[in-house]
C-alpha positions as CSV (number, residue, x, y, z in Angstrom):
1,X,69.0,52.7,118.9
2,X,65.4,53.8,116.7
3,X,66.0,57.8,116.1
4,X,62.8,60.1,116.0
5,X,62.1,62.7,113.8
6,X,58.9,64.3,112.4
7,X,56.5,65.3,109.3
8,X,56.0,69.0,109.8
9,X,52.6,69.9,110.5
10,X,51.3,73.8,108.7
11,X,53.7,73.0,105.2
12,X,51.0,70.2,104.1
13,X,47.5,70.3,105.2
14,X,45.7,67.1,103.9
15,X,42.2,66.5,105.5
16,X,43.5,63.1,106.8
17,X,45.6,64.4,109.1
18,X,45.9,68.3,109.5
19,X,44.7,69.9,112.9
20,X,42.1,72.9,112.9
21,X,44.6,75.2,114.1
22,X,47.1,74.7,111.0
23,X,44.8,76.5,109.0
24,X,45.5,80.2,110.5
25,X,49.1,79.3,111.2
26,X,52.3,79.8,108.7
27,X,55.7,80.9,109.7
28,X,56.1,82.2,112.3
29,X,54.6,78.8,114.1
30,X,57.0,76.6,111.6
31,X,60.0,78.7,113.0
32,X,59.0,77.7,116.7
33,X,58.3,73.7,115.9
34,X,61.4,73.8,113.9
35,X,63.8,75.1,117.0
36,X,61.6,72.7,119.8
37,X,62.2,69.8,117.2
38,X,66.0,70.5,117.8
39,X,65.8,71.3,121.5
40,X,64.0,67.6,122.5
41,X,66.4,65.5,120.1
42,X,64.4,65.2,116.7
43,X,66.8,63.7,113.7
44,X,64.9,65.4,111.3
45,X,62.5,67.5,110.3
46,X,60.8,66.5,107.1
47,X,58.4,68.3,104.1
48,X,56.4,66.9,101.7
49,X,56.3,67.8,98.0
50,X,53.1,68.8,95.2
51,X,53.0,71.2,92.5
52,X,49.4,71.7,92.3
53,X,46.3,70.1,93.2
54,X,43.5,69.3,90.8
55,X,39.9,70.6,91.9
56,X,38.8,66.8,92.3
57,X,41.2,66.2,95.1
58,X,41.1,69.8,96.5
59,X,38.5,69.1,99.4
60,X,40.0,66.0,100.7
61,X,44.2,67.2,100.1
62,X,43.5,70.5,100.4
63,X,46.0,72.5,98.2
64,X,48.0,73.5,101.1
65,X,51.7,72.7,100.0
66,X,54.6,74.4,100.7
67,X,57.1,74.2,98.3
68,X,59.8,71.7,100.4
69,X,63.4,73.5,99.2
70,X,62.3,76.6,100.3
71,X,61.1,75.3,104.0
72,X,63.7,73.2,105.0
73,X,66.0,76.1,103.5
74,X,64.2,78.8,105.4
75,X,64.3,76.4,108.7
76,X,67.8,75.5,108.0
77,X,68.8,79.3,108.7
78,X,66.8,78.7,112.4
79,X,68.5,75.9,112.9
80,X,71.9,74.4,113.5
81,X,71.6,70.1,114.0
82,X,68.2,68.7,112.7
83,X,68.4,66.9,109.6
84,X,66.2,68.1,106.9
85,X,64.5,65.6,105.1
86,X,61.9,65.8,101.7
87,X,59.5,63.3,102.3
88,X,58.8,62.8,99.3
89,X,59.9,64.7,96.2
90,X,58.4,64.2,93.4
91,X,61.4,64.2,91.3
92,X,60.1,62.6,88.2
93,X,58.4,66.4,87.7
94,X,61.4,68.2,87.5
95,X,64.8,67.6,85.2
96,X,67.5,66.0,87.9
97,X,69.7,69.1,87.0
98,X,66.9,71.7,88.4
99,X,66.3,69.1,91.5
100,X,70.1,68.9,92.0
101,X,70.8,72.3,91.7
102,X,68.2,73.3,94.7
103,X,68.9,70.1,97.1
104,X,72.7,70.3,96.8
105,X,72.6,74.4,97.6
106,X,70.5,73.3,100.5
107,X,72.6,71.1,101.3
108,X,75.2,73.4,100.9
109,X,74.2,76.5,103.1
110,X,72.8,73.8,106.1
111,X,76.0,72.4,106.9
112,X,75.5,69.0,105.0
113,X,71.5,68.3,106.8
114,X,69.8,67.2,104.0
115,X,68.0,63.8,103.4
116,X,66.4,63.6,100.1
117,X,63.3,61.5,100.5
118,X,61.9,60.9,96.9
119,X,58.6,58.9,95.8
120,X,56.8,58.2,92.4
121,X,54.2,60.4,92.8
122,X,50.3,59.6,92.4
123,X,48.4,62.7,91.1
124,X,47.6,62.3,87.4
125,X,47.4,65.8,87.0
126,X,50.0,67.2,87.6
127,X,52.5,65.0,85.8
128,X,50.3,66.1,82.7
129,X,50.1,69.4,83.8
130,X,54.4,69.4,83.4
131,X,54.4,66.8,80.4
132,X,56.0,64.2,82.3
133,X,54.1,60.7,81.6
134,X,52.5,59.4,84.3
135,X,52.4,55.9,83.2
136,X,55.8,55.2,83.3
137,X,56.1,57.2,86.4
138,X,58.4,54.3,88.0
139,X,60.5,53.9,85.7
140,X,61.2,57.8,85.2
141,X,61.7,57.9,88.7
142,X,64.5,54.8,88.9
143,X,66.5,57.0,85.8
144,X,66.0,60.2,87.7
145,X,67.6,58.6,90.9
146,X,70.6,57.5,88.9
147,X,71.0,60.9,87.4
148,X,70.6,62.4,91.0
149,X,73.3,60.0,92.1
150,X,76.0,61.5,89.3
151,X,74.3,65.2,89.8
152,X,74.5,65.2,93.9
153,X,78.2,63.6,93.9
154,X,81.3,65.2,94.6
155,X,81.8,66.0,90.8
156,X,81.6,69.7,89.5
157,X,80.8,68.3,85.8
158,X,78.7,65.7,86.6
159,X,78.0,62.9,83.9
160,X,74.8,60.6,83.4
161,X,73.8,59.1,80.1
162,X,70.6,58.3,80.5
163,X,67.5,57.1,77.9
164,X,65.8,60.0,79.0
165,X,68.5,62.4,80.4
166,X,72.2,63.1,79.4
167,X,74.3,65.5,80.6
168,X,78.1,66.0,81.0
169,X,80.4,68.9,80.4
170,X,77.9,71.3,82.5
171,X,79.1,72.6,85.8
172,X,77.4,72.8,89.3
173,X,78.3,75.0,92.1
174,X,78.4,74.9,95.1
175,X,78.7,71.2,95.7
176,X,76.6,69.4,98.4
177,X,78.7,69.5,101.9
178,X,78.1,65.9,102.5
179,X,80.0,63.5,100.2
180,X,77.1,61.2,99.3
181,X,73.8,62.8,100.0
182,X,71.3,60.2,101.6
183,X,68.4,58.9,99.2
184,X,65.5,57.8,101.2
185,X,63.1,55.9,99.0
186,X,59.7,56.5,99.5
187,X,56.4,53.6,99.3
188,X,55.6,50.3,100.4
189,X,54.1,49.5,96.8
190,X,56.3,46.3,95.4
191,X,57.8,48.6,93.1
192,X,59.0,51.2,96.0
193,X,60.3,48.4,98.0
194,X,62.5,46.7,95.0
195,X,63.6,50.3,94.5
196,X,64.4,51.2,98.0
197,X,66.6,47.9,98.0
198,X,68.5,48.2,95.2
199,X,68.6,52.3,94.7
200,X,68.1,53.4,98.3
201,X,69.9,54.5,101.4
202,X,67.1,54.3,103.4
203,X,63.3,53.2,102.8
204,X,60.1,55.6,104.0
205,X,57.5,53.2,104.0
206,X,54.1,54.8,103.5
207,X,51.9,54.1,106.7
208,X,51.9,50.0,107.1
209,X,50.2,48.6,109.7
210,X,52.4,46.7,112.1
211,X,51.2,43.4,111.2
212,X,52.7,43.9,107.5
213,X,55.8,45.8,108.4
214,X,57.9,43.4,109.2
215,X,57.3,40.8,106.3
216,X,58.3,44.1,104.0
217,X,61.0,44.9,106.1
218,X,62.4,41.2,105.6
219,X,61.9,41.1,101.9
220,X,63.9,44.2,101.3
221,X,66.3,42.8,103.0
222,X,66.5,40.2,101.3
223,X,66.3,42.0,97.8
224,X,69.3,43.8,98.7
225,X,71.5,41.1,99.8
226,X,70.1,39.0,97.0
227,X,71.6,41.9,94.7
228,X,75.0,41.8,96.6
229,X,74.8,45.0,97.9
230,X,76.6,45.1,101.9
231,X,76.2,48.6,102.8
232,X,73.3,49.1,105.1
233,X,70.1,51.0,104.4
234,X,68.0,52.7,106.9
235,X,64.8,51.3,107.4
236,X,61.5,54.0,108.3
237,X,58.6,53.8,109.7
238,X,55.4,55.8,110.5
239,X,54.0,55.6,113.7
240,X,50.4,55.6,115.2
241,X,49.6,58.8,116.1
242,X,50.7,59.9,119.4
243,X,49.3,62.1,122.7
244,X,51.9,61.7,125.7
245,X,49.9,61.3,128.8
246,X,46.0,61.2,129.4
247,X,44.5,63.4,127.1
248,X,41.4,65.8,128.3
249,X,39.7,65.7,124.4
250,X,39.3,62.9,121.8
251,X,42.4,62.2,120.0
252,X,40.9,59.7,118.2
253,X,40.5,55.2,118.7
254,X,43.9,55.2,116.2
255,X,45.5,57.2,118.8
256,X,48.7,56.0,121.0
257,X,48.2,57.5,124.6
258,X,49.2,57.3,128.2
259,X,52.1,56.8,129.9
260,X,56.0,57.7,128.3
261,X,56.8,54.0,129.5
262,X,53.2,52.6,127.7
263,X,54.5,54.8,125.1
264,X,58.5,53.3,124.7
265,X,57.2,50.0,125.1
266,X,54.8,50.2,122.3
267,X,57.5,51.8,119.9
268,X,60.1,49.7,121.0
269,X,57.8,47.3,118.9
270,X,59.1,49.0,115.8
271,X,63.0,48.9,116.6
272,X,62.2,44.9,117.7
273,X,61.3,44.3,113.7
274,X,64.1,45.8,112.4
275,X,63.3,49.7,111.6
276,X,66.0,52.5,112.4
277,X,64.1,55.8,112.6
278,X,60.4,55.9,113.4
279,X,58.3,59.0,112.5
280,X,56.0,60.6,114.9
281,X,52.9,63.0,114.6
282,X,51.0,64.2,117.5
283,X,48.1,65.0,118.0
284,X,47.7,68.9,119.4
285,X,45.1,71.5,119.2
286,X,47.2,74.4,119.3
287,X,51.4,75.5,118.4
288,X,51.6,75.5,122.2
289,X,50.2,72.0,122.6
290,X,52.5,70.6,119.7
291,X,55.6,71.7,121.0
292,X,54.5,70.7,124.7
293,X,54.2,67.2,123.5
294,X,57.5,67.0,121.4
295,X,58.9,68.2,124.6
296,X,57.0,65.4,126.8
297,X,58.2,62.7,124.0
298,X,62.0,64.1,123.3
299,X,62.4,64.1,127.5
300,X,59.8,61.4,128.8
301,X,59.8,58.9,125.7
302,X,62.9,58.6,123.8
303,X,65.3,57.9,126.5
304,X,63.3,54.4,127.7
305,X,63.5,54.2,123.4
């Protein structure tokens, strides 16, 4: 069965895909997404992650980012089942200790929710700007991941002796409530796919078409048995943008419409190639609009899913 779950619209507010009316909006509407999200059957909920934008990117990323610890911990107290996912961190910015410290609290005080989503980054800027180099961004990133693994683990010393980080003899409390906290690996860059196969719990690939998704899909597969490793990983996707029924404006040529069956049938698609969890955007010019059409999708879609 393919879960659903969502990018939160308001918390990042890039010019490719914000709506007008996420410019005026801020709490308040988040709080209201957040409990609809949970009422019409959304795994997850998920935030994205940048410290600061540079003035050459400004216009087109806007610099609209909510820090994603303190949303999905400020959702997690509105909420009780949706999972709460960072897609991505950029954890290469931050020491693992500081990023465990936050996730595993969050994890903590929701009840075990959280799916850490991480990626590489790609903003020059602000790996300077924090005097991490951005070069060797990758492999920073495949160290931090194994630090994560020791720091996020049942352990109240953790231990990881790293070329770039070491630590042991240095408590953490609280622990996360879930055992082994999920990694989600984010990109569909070689790189982010050979590390989603051999690091990763899941893999959040970064917008393929459907023509290329599957091929990736097989090759990771493939990586990871190659490397021996049995236990299963689950696989992402990001749809087409959605509008369940006929809409009444222009949505857009990129935009999935009509019908919830035209709709299943068109996402079944994704499950067909191999992918476990498919997330969804709408398209909505209002709070009341959103949440009308997570409603359609979460009682008119999912269950021919």
């Amino acid at each position: 069965m393919v879960v659903y779950g969502m990018q939160l619209p308001v918390q990042s507010q890039s010019a490719i895909y914000a709506e007008p009316w996420e410019a005026a909006a801020g709490a308040r509407d988040l709080v209201e997404i957040a409990r609809a999200a949970e009422a019409h059957g959304f795994d997850y909920l998920a935030s994205c992650d940048h410290v600061a934008i540079p003035r050459r990117l400004a216009e087109a990323m806007s610099t609209v980012w909510y820090d994603p610890v303190a949303t999905l911990s400020f959702l997690a107290g509105v909420t009780e089942r949706v999972r709460l996912l960072s897609h991505v961190a950029v954890v290469g910015l931050r020491h693992p200790l500081v990023t465990a410290k936050a996730y595993a609290t969050l994890d903590h005080l929701s009840g075990g929710r959280l799916v850490l989503g991480v990626g590489a980054g790609h903003v020059q800027e602000e790996f300077e700007a924090v005097g991490v180099d951005f070069a060797r961004r990758g492999s920073v990133l495949d160290e931090t991941m194994d630090a994560l693994r020791a720091a996020l683990g049942p352990e109240e010393f953790p231990e990881h002796m790293g070329e770039r980080f070491a630590f042991k003899d240095l408590g953490q409390l609280p622990r996360p409530a879930q055992e082994r906290v999920p990694l989600w690996v984010g990109g569909s860059s070689p790189a982010a796919v050979r590390r989603a196969a051999l690091k990763g719990d899941g893999w959040l690939p970064q917008g393929d078409p459907r023509e290329q998704l599957a091929e990736r899909i097989q090759k990771l597969l493939r990586l990871r048995a190659d490397a021996g490793i049995a236990e299963p990983i689950t696989v992402g996707a990001i749809a087409e943008p959605l509008y369940v029924g006929t809409p009444g404006w222009p949505v857009g040529r990129r935009t999935l419409s009509g019908s919830p069956e035209e709709l299943a049938a068109s996402l079944r698609a994704y499950g067909e190639m191999g992918v476990h969890q498919i997330q969804v955007r709408f398209r909505s010019r209002s709070r009341a609009e959103l949440i009308d059409q997570m409603a359609a999708f979460g009682t008119e879609v999912a269950p021919h899913l």
